[in-house]
One Martini backbone bead per residue (centre of mass of N, CA, C, O) as a GRO file, in nm:
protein
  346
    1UNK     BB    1  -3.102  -0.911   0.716
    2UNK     BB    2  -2.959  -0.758   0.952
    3UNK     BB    3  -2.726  -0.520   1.042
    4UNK     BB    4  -2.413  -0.434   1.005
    5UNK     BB    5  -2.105  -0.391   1.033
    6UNK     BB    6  -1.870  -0.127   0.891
    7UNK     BB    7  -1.589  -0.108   0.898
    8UNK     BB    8  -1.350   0.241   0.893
    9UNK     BB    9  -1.076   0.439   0.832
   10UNK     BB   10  -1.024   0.759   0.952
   11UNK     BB   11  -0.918   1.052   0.856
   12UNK     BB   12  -0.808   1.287   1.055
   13UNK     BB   13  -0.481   1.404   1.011
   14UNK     BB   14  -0.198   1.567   0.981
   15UNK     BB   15   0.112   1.497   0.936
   16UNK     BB   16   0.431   1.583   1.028
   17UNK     BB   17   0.551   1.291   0.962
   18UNK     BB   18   0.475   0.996   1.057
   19UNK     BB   19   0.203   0.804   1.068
   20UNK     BB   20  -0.067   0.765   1.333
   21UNK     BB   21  -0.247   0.515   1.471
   22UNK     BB   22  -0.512   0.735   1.622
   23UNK     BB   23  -0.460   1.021   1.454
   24UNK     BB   24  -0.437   1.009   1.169
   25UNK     BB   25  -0.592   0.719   1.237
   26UNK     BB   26  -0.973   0.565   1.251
   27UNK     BB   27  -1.130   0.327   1.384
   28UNK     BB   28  -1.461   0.227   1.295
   29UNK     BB   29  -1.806   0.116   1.429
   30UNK     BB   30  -2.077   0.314   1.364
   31UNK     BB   31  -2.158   0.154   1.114
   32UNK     BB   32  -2.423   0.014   0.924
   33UNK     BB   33  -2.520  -0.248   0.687
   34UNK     BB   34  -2.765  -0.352   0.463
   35UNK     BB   35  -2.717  -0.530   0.247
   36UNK     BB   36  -3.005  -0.602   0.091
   37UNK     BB   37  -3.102  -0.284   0.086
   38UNK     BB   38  -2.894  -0.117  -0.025
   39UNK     BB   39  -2.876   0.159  -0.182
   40UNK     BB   40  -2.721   0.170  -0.521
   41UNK     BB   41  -2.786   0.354  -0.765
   42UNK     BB   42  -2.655   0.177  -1.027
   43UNK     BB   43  -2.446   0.035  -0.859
   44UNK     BB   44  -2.188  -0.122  -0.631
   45UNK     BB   45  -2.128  -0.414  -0.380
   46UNK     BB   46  -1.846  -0.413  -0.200
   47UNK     BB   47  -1.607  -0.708  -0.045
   48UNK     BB   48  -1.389  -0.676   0.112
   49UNK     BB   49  -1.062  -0.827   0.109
   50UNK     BB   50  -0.829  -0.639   0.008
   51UNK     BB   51  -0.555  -0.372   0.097
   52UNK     BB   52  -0.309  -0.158   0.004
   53UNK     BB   53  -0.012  -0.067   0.087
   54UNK     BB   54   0.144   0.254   0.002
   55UNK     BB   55   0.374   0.526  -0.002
   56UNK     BB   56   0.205   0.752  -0.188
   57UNK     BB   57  -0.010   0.796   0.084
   58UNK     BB   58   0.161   1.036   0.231
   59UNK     BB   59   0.082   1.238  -0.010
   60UNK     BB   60  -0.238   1.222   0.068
   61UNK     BB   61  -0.139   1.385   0.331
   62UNK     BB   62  -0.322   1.672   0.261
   63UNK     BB   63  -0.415   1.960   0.150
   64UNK     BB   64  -0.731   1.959  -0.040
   65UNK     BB   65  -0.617   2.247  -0.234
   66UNK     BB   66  -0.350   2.016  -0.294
   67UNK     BB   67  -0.233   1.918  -0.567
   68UNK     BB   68  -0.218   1.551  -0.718
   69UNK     BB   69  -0.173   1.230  -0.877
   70UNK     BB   70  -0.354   1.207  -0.568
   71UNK     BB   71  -0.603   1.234  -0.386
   72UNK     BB   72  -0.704   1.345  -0.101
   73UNK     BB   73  -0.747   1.300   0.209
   74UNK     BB   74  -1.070   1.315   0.372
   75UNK     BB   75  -1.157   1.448   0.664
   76UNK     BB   76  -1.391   1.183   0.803
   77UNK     BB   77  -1.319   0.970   0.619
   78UNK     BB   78  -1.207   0.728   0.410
   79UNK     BB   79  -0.945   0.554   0.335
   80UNK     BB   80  -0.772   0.518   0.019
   81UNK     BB   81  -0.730   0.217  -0.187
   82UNK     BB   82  -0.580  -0.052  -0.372
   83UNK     BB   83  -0.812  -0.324  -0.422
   84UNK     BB   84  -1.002  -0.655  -0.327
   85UNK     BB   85  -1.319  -0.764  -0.437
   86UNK     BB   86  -1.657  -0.883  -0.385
   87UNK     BB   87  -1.968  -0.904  -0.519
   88UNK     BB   88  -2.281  -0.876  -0.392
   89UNK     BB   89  -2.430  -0.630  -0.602
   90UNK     BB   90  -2.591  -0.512  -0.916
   91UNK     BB   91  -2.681  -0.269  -1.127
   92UNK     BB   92  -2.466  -0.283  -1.342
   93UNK     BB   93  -2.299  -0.358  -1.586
   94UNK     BB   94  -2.051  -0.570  -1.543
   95UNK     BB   95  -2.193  -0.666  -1.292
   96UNK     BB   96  -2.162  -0.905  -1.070
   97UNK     BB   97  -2.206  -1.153  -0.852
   98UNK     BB   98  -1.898  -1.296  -0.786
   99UNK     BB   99  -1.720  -1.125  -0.867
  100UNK     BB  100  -1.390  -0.982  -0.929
  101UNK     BB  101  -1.216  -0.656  -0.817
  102UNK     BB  102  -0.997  -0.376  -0.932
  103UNK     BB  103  -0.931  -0.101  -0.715
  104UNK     BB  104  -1.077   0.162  -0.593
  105UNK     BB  105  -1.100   0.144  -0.208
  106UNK     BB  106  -1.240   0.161   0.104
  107UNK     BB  107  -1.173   0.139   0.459
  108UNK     BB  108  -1.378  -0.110   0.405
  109UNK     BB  109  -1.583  -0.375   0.459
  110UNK     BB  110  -1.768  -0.223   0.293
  111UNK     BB  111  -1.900  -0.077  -0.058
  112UNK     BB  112  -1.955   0.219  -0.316
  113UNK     BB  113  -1.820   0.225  -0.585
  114UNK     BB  114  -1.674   0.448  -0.837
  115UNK     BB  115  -1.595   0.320  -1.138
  116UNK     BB  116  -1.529   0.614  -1.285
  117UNK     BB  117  -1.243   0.654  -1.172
  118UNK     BB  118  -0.973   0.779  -1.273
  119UNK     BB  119  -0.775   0.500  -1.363
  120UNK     BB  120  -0.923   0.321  -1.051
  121UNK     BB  121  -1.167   0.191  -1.145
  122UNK     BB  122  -1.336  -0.041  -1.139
  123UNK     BB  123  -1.260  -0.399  -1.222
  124UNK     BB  124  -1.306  -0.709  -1.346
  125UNK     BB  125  -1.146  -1.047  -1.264
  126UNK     BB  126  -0.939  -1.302  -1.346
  127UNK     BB  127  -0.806  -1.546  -1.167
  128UNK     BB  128  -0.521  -1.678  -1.143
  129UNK     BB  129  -0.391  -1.986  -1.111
  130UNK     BB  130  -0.231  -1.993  -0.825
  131UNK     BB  131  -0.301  -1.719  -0.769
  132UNK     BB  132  -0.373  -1.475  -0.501
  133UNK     BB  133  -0.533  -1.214  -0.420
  134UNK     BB  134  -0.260  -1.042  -0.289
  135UNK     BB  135  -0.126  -0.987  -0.582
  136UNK     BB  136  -0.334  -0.775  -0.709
  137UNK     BB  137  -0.159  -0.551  -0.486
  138UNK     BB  138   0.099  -0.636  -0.645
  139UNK     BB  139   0.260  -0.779  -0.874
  140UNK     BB  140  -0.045  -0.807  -0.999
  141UNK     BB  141  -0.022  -0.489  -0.980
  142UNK     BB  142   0.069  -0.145  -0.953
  143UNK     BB  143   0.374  -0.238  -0.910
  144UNK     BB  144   0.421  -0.407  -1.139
  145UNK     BB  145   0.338  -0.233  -1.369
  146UNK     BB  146   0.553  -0.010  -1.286
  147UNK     BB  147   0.778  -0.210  -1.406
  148UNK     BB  148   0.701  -0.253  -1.652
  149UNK     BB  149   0.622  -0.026  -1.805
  150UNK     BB  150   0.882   0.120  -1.747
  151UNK     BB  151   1.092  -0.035  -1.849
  152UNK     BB  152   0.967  -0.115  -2.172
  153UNK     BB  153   0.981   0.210  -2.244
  154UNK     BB  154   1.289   0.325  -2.080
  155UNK     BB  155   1.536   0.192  -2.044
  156UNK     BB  156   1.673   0.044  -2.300
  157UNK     BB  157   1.812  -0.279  -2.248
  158UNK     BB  158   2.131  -0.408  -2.238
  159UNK     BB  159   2.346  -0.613  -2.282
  160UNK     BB  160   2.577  -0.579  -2.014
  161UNK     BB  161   2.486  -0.396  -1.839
  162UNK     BB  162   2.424  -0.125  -1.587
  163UNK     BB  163   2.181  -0.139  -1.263
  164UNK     BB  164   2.039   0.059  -1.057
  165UNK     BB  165   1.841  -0.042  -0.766
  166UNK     BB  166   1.658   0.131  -0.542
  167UNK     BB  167   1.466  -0.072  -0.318
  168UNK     BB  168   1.481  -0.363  -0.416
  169UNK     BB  169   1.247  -0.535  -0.187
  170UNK     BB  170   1.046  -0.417  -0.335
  171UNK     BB  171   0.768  -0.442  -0.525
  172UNK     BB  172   0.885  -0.313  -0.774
  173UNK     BB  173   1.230  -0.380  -0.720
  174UNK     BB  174   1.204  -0.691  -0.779
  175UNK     BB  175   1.102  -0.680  -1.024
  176UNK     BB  176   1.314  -0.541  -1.181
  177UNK     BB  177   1.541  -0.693  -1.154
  178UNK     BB  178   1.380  -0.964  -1.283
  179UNK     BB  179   1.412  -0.825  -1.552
  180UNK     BB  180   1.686  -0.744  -1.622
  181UNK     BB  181   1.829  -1.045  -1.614
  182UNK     BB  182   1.621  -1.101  -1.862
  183UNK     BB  183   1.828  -0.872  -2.045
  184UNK     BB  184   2.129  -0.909  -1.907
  185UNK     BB  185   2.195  -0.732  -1.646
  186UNK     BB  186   2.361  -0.577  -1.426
  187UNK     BB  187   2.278  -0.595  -1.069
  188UNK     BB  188   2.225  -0.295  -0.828
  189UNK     BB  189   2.144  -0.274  -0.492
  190UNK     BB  190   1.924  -0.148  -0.232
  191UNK     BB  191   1.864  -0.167   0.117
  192UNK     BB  192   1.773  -0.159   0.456
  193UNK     BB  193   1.851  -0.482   0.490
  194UNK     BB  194   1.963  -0.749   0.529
  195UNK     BB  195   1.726  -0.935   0.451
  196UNK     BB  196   1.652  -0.779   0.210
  197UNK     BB  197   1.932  -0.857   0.060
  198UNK     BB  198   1.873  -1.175   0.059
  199UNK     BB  199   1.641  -1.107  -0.141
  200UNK     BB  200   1.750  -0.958  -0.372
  201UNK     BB  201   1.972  -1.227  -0.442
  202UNK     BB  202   1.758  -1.379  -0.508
  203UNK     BB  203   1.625  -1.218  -0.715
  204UNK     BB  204   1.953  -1.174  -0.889
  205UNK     BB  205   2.118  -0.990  -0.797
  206UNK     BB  206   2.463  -0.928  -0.766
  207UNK     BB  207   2.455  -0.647  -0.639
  208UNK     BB  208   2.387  -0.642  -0.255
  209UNK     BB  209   2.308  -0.386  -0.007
  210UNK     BB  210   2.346  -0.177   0.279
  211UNK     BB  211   2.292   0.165   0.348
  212UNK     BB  212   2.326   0.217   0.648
  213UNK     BB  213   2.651   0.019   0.627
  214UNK     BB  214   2.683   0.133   0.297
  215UNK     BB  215   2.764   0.290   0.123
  216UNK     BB  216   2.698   0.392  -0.235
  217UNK     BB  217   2.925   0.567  -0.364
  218UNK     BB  218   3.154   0.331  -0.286
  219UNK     BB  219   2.998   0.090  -0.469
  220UNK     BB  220   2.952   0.237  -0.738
  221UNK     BB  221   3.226   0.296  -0.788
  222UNK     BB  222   3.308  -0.055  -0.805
  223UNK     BB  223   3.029  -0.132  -0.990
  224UNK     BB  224   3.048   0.073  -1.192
  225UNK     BB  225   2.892   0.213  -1.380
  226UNK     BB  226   2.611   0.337  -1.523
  227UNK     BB  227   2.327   0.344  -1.727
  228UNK     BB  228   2.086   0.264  -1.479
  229UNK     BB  229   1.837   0.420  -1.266
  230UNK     BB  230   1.637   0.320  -1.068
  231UNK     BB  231   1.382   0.535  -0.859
  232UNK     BB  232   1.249   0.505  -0.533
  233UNK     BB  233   1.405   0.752  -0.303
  234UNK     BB  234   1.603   0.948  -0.372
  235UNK     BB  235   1.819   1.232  -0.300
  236UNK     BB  236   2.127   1.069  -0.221
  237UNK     BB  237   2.117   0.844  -0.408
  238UNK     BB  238   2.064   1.034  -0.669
  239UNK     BB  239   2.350   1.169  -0.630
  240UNK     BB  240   2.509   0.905  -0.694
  241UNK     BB  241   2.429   0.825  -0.949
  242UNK     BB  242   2.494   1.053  -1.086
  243UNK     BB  243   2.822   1.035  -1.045
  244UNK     BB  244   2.744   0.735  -1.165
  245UNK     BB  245   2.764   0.765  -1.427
  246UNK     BB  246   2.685   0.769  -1.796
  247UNK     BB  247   2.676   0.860  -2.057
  248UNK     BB  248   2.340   0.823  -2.136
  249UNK     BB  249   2.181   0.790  -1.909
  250UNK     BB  250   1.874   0.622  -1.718
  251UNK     BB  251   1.638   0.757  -1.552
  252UNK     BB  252   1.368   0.588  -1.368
  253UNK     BB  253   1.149   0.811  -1.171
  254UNK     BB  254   0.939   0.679  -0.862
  255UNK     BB  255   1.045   0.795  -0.650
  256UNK     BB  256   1.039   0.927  -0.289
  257UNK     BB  257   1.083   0.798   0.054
  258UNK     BB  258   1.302   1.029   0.152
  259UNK     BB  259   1.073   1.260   0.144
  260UNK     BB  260   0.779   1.227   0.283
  261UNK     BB  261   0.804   1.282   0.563
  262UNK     BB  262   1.028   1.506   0.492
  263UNK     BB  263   1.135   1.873   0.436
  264UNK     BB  264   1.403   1.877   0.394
  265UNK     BB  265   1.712   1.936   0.283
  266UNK     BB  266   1.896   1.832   0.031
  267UNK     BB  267   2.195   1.801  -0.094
  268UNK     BB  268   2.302   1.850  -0.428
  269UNK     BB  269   2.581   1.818  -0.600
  270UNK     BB  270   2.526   1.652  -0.932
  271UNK     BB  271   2.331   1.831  -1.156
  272UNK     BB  272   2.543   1.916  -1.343
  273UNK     BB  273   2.562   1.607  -1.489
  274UNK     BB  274   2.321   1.561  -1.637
  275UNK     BB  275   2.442   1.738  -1.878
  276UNK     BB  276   2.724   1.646  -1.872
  277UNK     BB  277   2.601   1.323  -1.923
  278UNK     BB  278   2.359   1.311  -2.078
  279UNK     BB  279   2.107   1.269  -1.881
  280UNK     BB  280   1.809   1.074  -1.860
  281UNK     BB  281   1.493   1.164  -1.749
  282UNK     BB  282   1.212   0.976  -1.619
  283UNK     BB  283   0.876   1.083  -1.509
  284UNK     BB  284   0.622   0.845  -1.417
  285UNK     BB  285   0.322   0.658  -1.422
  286UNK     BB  286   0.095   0.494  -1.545
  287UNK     BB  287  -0.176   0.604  -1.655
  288UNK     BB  288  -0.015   0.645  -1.931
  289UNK     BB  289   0.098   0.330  -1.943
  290UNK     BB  290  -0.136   0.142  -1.995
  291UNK     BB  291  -0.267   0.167  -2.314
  292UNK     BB  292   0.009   0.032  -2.410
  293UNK     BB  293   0.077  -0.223  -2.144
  294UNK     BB  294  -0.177  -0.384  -1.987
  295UNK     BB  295  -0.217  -0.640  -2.154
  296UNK     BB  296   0.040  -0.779  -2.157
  297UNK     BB  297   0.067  -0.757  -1.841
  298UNK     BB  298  -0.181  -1.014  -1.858
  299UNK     BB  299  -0.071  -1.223  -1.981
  300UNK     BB  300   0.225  -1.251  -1.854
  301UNK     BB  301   0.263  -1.219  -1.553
  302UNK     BB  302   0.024  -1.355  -1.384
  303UNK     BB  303   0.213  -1.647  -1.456
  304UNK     BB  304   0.475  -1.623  -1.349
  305UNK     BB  305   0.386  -1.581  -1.057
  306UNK     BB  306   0.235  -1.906  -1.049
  307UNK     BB  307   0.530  -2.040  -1.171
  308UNK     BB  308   0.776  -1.900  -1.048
  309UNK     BB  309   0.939  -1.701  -1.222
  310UNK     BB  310   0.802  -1.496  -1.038
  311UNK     BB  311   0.919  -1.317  -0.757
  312UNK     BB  312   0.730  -1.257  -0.421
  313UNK     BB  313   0.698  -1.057  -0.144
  314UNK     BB  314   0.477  -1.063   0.166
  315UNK     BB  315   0.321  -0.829   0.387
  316UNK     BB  316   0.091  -0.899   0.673
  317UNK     BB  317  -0.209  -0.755   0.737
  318UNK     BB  318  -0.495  -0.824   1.008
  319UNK     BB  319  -0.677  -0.645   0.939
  320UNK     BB  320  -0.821  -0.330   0.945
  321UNK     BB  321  -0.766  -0.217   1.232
  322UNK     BB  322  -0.433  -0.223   1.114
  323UNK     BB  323  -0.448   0.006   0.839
  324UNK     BB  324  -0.253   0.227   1.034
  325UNK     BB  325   0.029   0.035   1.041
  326UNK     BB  326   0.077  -0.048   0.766
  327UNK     BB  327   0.156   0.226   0.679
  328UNK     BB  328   0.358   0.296   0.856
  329UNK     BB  329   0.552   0.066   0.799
  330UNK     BB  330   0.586   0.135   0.480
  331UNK     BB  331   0.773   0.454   0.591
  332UNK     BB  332   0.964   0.295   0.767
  333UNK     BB  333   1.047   0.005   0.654
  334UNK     BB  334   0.922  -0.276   0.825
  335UNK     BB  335   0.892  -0.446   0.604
  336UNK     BB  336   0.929  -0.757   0.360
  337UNK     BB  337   0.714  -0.618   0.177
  338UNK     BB  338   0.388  -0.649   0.027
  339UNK     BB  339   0.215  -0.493   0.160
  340UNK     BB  340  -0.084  -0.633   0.316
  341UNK     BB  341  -0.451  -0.606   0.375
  342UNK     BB  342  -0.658  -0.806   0.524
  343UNK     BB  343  -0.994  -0.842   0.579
  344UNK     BB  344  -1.112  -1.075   0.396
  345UNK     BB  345  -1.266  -1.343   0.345
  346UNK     BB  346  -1.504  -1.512   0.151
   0.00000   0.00000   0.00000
């Protein structure tokens, strides 16, 4: 087989504010890769098929010598994210062709990841039967994780409670709600758009507003107080949970998507309440809680979401040349699910 196109995403420089496609990142094609020949050096040649655009790629866009809970994108390289391929050669063992995989993958049509990188080394996996392989970078991969260990660990969630879950139409935030529900609490959650709120209520919510157009502190004050605060935005928002909040509240500090395109300052009001109302804040990873929790997340989860019992909703983008474009809908806000971009059919 003669040598085919390769192509590639790649990081060109830091945004000022949301990233530019074309600036921000460009697709290139000016690699070829013979896939028959080219050198493993016990290594895995992978054709990549899914991969996941997610807000926390804004904070990889950063000078490569300032440390964070994820490595920086390296200008003139491929950026990379969580994604889905299958084995084309392998020679390490555990890995065979035609195997499917799920870890961290460069935004490339084929690649040579490293099994062992900390944490998203690639992993071999068996799709559940009904479930699509674009599941396996949302609701059955990363966000869904992030849903299910942070609940399970800490929420401590009581029937008839009250939880506020901000972004509730995201890939985690939507999982959130009907993990809640299944738990028996009243759940208020805040979107983005009408359309994301109406998916909110679809998936369980009691109490779903847009926060464009509706106060957040005077929903929570009519509708809360609250016992927990998923939170997935940060800012004012988490302002206004600490004003509603129950004393012994848990906030479960996931994101902070109003805040990573811009360091503006946030005025927080509410600070002093934390003490006052010994509110419980947990700031979580998964990797942290993987080895607790991650066995059980793949006996349950990706059944129930094959079987619809968890709902979850995807926004596709096709084709790689276009995954500078859904990064940034990610960061806008523009998507209305779980962002997926789509490389390659099988």
């Amino acid at each position: 087989m003669a040598p085919i196109t390769n192509g590639r995403t790649i990081y060109k420089e830091i945004p000022t504010g949301f990233p530019e496609p074309g600036k921000t990142t460009v697709y290139d094609t000016s690699l070829t890769i013979d896939l028959e020949n080219v050198p493993l050096n016990g290594g895995v040649l992978i054709k990549t098929l899914v991969l996941s655009a997610d807000p926390y790629m804004r904070v990889q866009m950063r000078p490569v010598d300032i440390e964070g809970y994820m490595p920086a994108f390296i200008p003139g390289q491929p950026i990379f994210s969580l994604g889905v391929g299958k084995v084309i050669r392998s020679e390490r063992d555990g890995f065979k062709s035609g195997d499917y995989v799920y870890g961290l993958l460069d935004h490339a049509e084929y690649s040579l990841p490293n099994p062992d990188i900390p944490e998203f080394g690639i992993r071999v996996f068996k799709p559940e039967p009904g479930l699509r392989h674009t599941a396996y970078v949302g609701a059955a991969g990363m966000p869904g994780q992030t849903s299910y260990y942070g609940w399970k660990e800490y929420a401590n969630a009581k029937a008839d409670e009250t939880v506020f879950v901000s972004g509730g139409a995201g890939p985690v935030g939507s999982i959130v709600i009907q993990l809640a529900k299944q738990d028996g609490l009243k759940v208020i959650t805040s979107a983005g758009t009408d359309e994301k709120v109406k998916f909110c209520k679809e998936v369980g919510a009691d109490v779903a507003f847009n926060y464009k157009t509706t106060s957040t502190l005077e929903v929570l004050k009519k509708e809360g107080p609250i016992n927990i605060y998923w939170d997935n935005v940060g800012g004012t928002t988490l302002d206004a949970a600490i004003e509603n909040a129950t004393n012994h509240a848990r906030f479960l500090e996931c994101g902070a998507i109003s805040q990573y395109n811009s360091k503006d300052g946030v005025n927080m009001k509410n600070l002093d309440q934390i003490y006052a109302r010994r509110i419980t804040l947990y700031g979580f990873l998964i990797f942290d809680l993987a080895p607790k929790w991650e066995e059980e997340f793949y006996k349950v989860i990706p059944k129930k979401l094959a079987s619809g019992e968890i709902k979850f909703r995807e926004d596709i983008t096709f084709g790689l040349e276009n995954s500078g474009q859904a990064i940034r809908d990610v960061q806008i806000g523009t998507n209305t699910g779980k962002k997926v971009i789509v490389v390659a059919q099988e």
